[in-house]
Residue, then its C-alpha position, 0 to 999 in steps of 0.5 A: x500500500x506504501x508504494x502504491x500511495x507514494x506514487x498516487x501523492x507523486x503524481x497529483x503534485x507534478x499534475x498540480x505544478x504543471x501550467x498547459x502552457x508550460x510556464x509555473x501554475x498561477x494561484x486563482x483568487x477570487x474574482x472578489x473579496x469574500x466578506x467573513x463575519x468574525x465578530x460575535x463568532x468563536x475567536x478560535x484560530x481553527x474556527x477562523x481559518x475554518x470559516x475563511x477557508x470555507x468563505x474563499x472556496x464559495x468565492x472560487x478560489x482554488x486549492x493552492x490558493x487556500x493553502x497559500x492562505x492557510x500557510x501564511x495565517x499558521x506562520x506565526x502568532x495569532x496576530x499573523x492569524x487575523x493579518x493574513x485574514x484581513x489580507x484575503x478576506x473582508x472582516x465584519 
């Protein structure tokens, strides 16, 4: 099964890095800043990465673009958090 998973992950990432033009993959962003809801709601760092992950896929951002999100906002403290967050979204 190890192998057979290894080359399963080797392929989706070479399918993912690959542009049809030849050149490196662009991010898709959405075409408009979603706007995420954060006062009154649960403070929690998982909660908000949650509720902003969820926000930019309805908006139609892709995959790797949600993992950039997802990386900058786990970089650092919780101020690197809501930062990374006001840089993606609209807060309310």
């Amino acid at each position: 099964m190890g192998f057979f998973r290894h080359l399963y992950f080797k392929k989706r990432t070479a399918v993912r890095q690959s542009n049809p033009k030849g050149g490196p993959h662009k991010l898709k962003a959405p075409i408009t800043k979603p706007t995420v809801k954060l006062i009154g709601q649960d403070g929690n760092a998982f909660a908000i990465m949650g509720n902003i992950k969820r926000a930019l896929k309805r908006a139609g951002a892709d995959r790797e673009y949600i993992d950039e999100y997802l990386k900058e906002a786990t970089s650092g403290d919780y101020n690197t958090l809501l930062t990374a967050s006001m840089k993606y979204v609209n807060i309310e």
